[in-house]
C-alpha positions as CSV (number, residue, x, y, z in Angstrom):
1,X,14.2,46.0,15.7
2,X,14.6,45.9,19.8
3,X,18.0,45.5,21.1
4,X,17.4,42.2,22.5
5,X,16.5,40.8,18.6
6,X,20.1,43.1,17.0
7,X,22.0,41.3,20.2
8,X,20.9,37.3,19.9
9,X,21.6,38.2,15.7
10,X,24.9,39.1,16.7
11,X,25.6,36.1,18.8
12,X,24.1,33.8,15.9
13,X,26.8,35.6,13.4
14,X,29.5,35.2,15.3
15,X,28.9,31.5,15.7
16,X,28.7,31.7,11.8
17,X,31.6,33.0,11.1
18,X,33.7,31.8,14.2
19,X,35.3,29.3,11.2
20,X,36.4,32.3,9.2
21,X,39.8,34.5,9.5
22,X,39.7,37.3,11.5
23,X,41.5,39.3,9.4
24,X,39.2,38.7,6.4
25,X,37.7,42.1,4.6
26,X,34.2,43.5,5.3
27,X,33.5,43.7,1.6
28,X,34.1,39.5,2.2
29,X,32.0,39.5,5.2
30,X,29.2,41.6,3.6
31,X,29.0,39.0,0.3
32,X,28.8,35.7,3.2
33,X,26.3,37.7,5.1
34,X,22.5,36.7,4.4
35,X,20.5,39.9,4.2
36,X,17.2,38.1,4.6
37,X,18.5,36.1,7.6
38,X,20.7,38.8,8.9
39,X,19.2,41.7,8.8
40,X,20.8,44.1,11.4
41,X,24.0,42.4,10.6
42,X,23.9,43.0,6.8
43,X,23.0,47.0,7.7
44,X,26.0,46.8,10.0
45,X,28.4,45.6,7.7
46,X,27.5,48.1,5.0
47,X,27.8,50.8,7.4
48,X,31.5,49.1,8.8
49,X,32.2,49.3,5.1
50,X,31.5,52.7,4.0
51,X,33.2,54.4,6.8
52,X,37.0,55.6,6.6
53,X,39.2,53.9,8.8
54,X,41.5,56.8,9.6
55,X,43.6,59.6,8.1
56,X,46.8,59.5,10.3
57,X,49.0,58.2,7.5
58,X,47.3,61.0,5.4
59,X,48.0,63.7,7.9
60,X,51.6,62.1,8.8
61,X,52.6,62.3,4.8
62,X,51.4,65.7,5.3
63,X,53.5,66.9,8.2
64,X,56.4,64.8,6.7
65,X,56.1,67.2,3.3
66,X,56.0,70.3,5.5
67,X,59.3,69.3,7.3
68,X,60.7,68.3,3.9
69,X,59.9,71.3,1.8
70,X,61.2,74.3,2.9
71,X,61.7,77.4,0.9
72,X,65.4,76.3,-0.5
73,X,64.0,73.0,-1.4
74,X,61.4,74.2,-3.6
75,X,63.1,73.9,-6.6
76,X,63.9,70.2,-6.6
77,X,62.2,67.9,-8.2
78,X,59.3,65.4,-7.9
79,X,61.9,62.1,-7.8
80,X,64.0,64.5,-5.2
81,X,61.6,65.4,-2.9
82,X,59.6,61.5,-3.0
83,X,63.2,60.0,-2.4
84,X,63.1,62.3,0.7
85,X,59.7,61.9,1.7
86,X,60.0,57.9,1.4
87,X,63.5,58.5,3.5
88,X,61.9,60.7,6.3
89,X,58.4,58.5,6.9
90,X,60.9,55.0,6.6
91,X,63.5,56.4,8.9
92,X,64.0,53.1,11.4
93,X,64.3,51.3,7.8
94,X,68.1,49.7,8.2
95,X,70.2,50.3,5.0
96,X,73.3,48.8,4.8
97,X,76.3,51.6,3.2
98,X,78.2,48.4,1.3
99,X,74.9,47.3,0.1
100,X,74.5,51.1,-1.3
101,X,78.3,51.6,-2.7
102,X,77.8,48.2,-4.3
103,X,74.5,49.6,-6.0
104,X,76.2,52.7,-7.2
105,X,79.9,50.9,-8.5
106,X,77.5,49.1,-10.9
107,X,75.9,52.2,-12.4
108,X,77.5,53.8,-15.5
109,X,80.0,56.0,-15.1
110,X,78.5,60.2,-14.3
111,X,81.8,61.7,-15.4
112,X,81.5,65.2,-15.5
113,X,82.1,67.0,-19.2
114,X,84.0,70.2,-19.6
């Protein structure tokens, strides 16, 4: 298909779908897309669809595990280290300390046995 036939396609589907959201999903797009009609557009969309979209927030979980876990924190435990994780990737999160003391007063009692 020449260039000039994939570029006047293109301009038809976006006066198609200039009604939709712009925020609406490919796999959406793909399913209102004719593939007899639009053919280039159709192949576009499945391509759009099947490629990742990124692995920062992979690779920044990653990097926040490696600050996290150091040698004397091995030992602790899966809730311990997510609790930690969740704390260093949310850090600008705003937590309020009453909000927290409240939370804990109405906890039963940990009182230490000897």
């Amino acid at each position: 298909m020449p260039l000039s036939a994939v570029q006047a396609e293109y301009k038809l589907w976006c006066a198609k779908i200039s009604s939709i959201d712009p925020s609406t999903e490919i796999l959406k797009l793909l399913e209102y897309c004719d593939g007899t009609f639009f053919r280039a557009m159709n192949l576009l969309l499945k391509v759009m669809a099947t490629l990742s979209v990124t692995t920062a927030s992979v690779e920044r979980s990653f990097s926040t595990m490696k600050r996290i876990k150091t040698l004397p924190r091995s030992v602790m435990g899966h809730d311990r280290l997510s609790a930690l994780a969740m704390m260093s990737i949310h850090w600008d999160t705003v937590v309020d300390p009453e909000e927290v003391l409240d939370r804990l007063a109405k906890k039963k009692s940990r009182k230490l046995l000897f």
